[in-house]
C-alpha positions in Angstrom: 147.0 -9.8 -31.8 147.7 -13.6 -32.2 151.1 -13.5 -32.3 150.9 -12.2 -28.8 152.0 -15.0 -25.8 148.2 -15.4 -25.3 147.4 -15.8 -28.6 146.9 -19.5 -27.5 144.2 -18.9 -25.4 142.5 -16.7 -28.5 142.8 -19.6 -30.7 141.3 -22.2 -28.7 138.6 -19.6 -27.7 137.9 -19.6 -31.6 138.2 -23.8 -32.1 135.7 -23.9 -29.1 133.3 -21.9 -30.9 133.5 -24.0 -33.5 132.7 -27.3 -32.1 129.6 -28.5 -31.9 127.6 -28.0 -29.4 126.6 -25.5 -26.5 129.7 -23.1 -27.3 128.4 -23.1 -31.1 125.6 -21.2 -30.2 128.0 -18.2 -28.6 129.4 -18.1 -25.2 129.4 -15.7 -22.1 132.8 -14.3 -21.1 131.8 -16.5 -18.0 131.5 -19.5 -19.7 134.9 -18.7 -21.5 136.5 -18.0 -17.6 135.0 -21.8 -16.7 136.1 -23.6 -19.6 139.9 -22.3 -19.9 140.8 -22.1 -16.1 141.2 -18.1 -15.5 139.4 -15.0 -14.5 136.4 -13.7 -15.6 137.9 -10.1 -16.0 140.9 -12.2 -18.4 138.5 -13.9 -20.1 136.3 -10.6 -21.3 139.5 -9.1 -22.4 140.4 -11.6 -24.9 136.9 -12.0 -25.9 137.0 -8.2 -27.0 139.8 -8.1 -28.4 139.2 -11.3 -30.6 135.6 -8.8 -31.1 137.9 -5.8 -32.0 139.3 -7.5 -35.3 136.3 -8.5 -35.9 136.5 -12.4 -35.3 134.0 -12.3 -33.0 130.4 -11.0 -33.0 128.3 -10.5 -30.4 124.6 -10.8 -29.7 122.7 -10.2 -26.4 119.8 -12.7 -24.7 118.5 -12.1 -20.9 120.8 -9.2 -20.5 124.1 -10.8 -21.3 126.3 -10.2 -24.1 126.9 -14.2 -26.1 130.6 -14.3 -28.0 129.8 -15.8 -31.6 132.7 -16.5 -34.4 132.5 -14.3 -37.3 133.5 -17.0 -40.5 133.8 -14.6 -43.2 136.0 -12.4 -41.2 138.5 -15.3 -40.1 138.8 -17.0 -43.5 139.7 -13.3 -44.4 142.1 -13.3 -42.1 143.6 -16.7 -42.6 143.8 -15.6 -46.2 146.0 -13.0 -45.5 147.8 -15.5 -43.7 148.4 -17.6 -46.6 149.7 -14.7 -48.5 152.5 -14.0 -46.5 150.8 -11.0 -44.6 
């Protein structure tokens, strides 16, 4: 899933949620489409995919779902990097 020719885009959808700041406190699939310069529809996709392994979790406020990074489950996943996996 990130070795995929998006997997860019995934990536710096996961350093975004961990800046400081208004993204740190989750994101809309919107705000995702506005920040990296493509379609909403694009923007969901990756969104629930990066959900799907579990990188992401997701809470809802005023009827829209909010895109939140999941830390245990990516320093899981970076571990398995480190290992060779």
């Amino acid at each position: 899933m990130l070795r995929t020719p998006t997997d860019e885009t995934r990536l710096g959808i996961l350093a975004w949620l961990k800046e400081p700041g208004p993204a740190a406190d989750g994101v809309t699939a919107d705000a995702v489409a506005e920040r990296f310069s493509m379609p909403r529809p694009v923007a969901a996709t990756h969104l629930r995919l990066l959900q799907a392994t579990g990188m992401l979790r997701t809470s809802r406020s005023a009827g829209r779902v909010h895109y939140h990074r999941d830390e245990m489950r990516i320093a899981e996943v970076a571990r398995m990097f480190e290992k060779g996996w």
